[in-house]
C-alpha positions as CSV (number, residue, x, y, z in Angstrom):
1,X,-2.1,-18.3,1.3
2,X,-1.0,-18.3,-2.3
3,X,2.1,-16.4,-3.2
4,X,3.3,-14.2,-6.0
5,X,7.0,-13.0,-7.1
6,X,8.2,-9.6,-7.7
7,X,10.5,-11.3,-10.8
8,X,13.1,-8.3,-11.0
9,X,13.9,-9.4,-7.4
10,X,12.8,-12.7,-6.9
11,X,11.0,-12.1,-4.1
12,X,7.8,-13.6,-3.1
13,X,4.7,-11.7,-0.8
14,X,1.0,-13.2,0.0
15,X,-1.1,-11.8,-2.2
16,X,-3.0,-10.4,0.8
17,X,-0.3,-8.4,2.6
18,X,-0.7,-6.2,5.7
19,X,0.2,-1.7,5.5
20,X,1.5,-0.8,8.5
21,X,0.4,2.8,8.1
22,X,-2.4,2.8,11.1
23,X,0.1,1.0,13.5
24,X,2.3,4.4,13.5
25,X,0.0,7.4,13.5
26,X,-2.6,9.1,11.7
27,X,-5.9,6.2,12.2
28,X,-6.3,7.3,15.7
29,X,-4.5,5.5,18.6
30,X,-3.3,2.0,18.6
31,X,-1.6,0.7,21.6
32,X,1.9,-1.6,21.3
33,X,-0.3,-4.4,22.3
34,X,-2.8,-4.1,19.9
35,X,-0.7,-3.1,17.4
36,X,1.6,-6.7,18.0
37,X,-1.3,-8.5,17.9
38,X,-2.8,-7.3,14.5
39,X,1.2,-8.5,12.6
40,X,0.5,-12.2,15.0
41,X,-3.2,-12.4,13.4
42,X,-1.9,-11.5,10.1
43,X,1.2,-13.6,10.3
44,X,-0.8,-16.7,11.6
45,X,-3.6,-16.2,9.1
46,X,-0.7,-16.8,5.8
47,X,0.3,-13.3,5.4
48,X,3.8,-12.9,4.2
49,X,4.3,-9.4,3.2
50,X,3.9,-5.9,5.8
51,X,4.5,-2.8,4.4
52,X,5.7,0.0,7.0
53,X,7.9,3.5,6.5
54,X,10.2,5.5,8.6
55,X,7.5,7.8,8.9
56,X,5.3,5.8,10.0
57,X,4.7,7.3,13.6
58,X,8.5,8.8,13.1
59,X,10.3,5.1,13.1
60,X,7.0,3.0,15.8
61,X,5.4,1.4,13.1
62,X,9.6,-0.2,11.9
63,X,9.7,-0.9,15.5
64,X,6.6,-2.7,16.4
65,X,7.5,-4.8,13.4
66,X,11.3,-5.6,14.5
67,X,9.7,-6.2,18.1
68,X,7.5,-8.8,16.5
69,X,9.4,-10.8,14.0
70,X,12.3,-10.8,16.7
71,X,12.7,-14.2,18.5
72,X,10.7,-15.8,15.4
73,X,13.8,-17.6,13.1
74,X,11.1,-19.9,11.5
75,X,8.9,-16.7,10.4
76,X,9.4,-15.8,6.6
77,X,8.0,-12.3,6.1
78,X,9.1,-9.9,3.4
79,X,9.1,-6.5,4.9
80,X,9.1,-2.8,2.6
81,X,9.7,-0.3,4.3
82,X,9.8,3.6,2.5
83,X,12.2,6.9,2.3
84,X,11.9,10.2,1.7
85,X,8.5,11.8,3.5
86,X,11.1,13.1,6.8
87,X,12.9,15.5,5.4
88,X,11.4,18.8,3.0
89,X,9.9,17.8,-0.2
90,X,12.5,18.6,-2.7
91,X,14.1,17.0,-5.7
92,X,17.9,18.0,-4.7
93,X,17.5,15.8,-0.9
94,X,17.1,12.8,-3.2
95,X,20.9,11.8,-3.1
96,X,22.9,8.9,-2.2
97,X,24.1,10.4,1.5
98,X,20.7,11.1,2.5
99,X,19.7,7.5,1.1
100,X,22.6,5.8,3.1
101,X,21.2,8.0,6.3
102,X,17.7,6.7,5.8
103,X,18.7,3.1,5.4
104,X,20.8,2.7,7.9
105,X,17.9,4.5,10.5
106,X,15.0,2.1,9.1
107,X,17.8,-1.4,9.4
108,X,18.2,0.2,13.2
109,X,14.6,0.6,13.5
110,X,13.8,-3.2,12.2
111,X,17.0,-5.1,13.3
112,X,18.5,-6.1,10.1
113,X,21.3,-5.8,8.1
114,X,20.3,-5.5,5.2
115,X,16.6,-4.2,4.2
116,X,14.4,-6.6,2.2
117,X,12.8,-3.7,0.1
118,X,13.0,-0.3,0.2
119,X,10.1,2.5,-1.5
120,X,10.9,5.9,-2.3
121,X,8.1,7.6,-0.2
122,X,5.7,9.4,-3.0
123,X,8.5,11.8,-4.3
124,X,8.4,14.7,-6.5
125,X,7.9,13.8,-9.6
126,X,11.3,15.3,-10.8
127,X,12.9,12.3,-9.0
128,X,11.6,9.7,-11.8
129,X,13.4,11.4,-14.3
130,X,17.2,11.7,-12.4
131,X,19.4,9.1,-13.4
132,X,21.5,10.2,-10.2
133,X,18.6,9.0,-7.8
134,X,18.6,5.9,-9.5
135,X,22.5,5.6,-10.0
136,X,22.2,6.0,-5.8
137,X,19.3,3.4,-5.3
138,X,21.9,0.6,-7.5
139,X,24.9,1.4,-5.2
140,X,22.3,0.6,-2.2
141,X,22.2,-2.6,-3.3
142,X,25.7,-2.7,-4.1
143,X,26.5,-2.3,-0.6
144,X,24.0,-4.4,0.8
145,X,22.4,-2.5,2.2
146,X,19.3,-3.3,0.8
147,X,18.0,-6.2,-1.4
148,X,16.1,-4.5,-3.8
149,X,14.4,-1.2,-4.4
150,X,11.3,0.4,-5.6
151,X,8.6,3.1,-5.2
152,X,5.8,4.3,-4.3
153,X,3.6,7.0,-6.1
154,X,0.6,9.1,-6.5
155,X,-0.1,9.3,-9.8
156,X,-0.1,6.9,-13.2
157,X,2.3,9.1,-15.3
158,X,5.2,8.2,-12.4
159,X,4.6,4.6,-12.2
160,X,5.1,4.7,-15.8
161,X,8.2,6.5,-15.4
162,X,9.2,4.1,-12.5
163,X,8.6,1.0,-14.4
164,X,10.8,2.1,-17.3
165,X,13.7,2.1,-15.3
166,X,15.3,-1.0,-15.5
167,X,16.3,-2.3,-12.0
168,X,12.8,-1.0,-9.9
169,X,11.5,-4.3,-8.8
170,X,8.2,-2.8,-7.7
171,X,6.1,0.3,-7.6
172,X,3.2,0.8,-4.8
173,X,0.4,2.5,-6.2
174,X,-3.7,3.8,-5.2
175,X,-5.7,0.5,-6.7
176,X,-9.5,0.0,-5.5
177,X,-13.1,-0.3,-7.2
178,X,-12.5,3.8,-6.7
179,X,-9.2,3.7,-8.3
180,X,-9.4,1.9,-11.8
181,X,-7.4,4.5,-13.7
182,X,-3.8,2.0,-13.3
183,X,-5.5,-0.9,-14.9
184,X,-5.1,0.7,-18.2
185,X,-1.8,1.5,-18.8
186,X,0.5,0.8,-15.5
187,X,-0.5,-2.6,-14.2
188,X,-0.3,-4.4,-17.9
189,X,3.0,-2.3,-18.2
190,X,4.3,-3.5,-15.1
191,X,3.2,-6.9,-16.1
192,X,5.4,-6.7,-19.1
193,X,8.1,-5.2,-17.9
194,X,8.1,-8.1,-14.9
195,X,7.6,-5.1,-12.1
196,X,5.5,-6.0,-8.6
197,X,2.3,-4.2,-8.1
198,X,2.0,-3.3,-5.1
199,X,-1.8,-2.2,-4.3
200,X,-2.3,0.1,-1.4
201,X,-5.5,2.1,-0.3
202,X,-7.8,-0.9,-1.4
203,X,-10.6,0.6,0.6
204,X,-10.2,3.5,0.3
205,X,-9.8,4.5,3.7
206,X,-11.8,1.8,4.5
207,X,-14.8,3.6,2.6
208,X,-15.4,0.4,0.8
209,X,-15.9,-1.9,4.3
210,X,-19.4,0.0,3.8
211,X,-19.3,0.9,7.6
212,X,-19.8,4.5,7.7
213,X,-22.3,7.2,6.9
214,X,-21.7,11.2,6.3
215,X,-22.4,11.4,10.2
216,X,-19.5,9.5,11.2
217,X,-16.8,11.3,13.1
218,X,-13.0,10.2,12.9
219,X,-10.6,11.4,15.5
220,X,-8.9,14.7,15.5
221,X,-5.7,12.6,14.9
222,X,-7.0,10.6,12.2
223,X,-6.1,11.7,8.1
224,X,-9.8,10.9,7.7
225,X,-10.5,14.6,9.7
226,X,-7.5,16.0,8.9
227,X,-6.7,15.6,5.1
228,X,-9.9,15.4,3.3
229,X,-8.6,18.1,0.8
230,X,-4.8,17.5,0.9
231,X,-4.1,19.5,4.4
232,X,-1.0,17.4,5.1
233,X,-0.3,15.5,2.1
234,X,-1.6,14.2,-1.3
235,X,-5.5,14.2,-0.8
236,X,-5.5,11.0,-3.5
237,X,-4.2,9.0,0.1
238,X,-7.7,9.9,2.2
239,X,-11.1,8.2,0.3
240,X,-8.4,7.3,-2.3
241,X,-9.4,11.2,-3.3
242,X,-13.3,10.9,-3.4
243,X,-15.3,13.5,-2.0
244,X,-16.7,12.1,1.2
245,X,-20.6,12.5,0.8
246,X,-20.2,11.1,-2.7
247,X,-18.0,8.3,-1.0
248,X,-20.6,7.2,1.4
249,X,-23.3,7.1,-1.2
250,X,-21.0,5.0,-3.6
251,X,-19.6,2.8,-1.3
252,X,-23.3,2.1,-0.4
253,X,-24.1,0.7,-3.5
254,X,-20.7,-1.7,-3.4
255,X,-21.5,-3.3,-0.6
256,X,-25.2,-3.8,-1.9
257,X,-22.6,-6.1,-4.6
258,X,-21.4,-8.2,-2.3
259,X,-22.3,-11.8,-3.1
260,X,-23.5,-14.2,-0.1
261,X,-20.6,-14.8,2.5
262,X,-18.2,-11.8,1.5
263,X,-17.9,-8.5,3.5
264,X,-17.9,-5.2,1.4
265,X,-14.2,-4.9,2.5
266,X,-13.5,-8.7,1.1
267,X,-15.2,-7.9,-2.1
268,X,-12.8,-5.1,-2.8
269,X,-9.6,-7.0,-1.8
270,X,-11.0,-10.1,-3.4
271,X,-11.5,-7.9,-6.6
272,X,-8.0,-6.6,-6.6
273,X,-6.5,-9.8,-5.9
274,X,-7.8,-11.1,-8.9
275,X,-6.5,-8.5,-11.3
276,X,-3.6,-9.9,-13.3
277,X,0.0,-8.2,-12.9
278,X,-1.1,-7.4,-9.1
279,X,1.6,-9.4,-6.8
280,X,0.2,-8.2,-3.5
281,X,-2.8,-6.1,-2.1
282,X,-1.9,-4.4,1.2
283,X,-5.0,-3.9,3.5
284,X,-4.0,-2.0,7.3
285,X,-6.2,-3.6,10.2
286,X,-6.3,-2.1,13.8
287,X,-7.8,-5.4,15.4
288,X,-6.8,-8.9,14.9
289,X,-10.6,-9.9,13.4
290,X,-10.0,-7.4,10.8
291,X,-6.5,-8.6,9.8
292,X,-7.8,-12.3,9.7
293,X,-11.4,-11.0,7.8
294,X,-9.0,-9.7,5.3
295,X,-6.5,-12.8,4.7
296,X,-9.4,-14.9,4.4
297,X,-10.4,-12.4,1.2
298,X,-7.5,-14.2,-0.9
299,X,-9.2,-17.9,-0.4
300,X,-13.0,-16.3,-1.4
301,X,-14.3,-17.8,-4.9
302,X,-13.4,-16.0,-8.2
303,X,-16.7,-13.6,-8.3
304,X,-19.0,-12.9,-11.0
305,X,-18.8,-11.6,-14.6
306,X,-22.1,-10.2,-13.2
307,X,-20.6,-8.9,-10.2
308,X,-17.3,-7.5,-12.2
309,X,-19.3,-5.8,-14.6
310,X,-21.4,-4.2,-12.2
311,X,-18.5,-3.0,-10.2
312,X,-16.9,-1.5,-13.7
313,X,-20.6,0.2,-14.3
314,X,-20.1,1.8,-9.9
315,X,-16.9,3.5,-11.0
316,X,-17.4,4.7,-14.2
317,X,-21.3,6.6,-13.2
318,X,-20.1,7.5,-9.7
319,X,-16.6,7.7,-9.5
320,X,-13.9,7.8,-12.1
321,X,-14.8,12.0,-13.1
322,X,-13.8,12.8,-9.8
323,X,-10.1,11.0,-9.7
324,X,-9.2,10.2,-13.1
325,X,-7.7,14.1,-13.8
326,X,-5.5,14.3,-10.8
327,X,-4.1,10.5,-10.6
């Protein structure tokens, strides 16, 4: 699978990459087993990049990962992990103690020395403008114990922020045929500014596979049920912040784009993949199939101007009034 580079860092990730979100919690339950077998499908199918969290399942979803890679010296796999989202949401625990605490839990939980990258978790958005935070992330990297840094966040206006600070090699942000809003100022900043993209959500909560219907149930343990309107956390991270009925109905219509031999879900990867300034696209899978259906998006043809335009012309009649205000 063809690889990109995160050029502050020098780092390189698949352009199809795995999120480790639904291997810890919140997607209903996956079993260790399961779980190892998704990272050996993904691993064996070119993908060089999984994104996890300490949150993740409180630390499960770091130590599936560290149980897997362990034992593999000729595996080369760039692994994020992310800070922040276990302790009260509050500008003032953003400081360089609490950062050395979190690192050194997540380099227990995955068996390292030093952490490849490093997210802050979605913060408030008074982090982006501290110089202290940032001051602390440098000294992190000063004292090895991470390699580089960068961060995750819900809306536009922070990425922004993020990418004008000079040593964030990469910001994780909401991307998908529902999610257009970054392509107009964010990604072609990042672009400039030599910042990853990291694209995460890119089906929406798998909304854009085309698989379900406004009957469909999700578990009581799944963010699907339990944060449709922003219960737990930002609602932008369930549907990608699309009303559910209107989800299903647009979603409907995406997959009626599809051209011969791509999934729905494929079409949506395949889409992002092929935006310029994005370095990797960061589907979760809960069965091996679906890890390898999504690597093989990355090796599908460039599609359409046809298909493209018609995608544009889904968002902007269905879609983009009901995101574009809050993200």
């Amino acid at each position: 699978m063809d690889e990109r580079t995160f050029e502050r860092s020098g780092q390189h990730a698949s352009v199809i990459g795995l999120g480790t979100w639904q291997l810890g919690a919140d997607w209903g339950d996956v079993d260790d087993k399961q779980a190892l077998a998704v990272l050996e499908a993904a691993a064996e199918s070119g993908v060089t990049f999984f994104d996890t969290a300490d949150v993740y399942g409180d630390g499960r979803s770091e130590q599936t990962i560290a149980s897997f890679v362990s034992g593999r010296p000729d595996l080369h796999v760039l692994i994020a992990t992310k800070m922040g989202r276990r302790v009260e949401q509050i500008p003032e625990n953003y400081v360089l103690d609490n950062f050395r605490a979190w690192t050194d839990r997540s380099r227990r939980n995955l068996g390292v020395d030093r952490l490849d990258l490093v997210q802050l978790h979605c913060p408030p958005t008074a982090v982006y403008s501290r110089d202290e935070v940032f001051d602390a992330l440098d000294t992190l990297v000063e004292e090895e114990r991470v390699a580089a840094y960068g961060v995750s966040v819900e809306t536009c206006a922070e990425a922004l922020a993020a990418i004008a600070r000079p040593n964030v090699a990469s910001v994780q942000i909401i991307l998908n045929p529902f999610r257009m809003k970054p392509l107009r100022e964010v990604v072609p900043a990042a672009r400039e500014a030599g910042v990853g993209i990291i694209a995460r959500v890119p089906l929406a909560s798998g909304l854009l596979s085309g698989k379900y219907t406004k009957d469909t149930v999700f578990p009581e343990n799944d963010h699907r049920t339990f944060n449709r309107h922003g219960e737990a956390f930002d609602q932008g991270e369930t549907f990608s912040g699309v009303d559910y009925a209107t989800g299903v109905e647009a979603a409907a219509e995406f997959a009626a784009l599809a051209p011969e031999g791509y999934t729905p879900a494929q079409l949506a990867l395949r889409w992002i993949a092929g935006l310029p300034g994005v370095t990797t696209v960061i589907p979760g899978a809960r069965s091996p199939e679906q890890a390898r259906a999504n690597a093989v998006a990355a090796r599908l043809p460039e599609l359409s101007r046809q298909t493209l335009d018609a995608i544009d012309d889904l968002y902007a009649r269905r879609i983009r009034d009901h995101v574009e205000s809050r993200w």
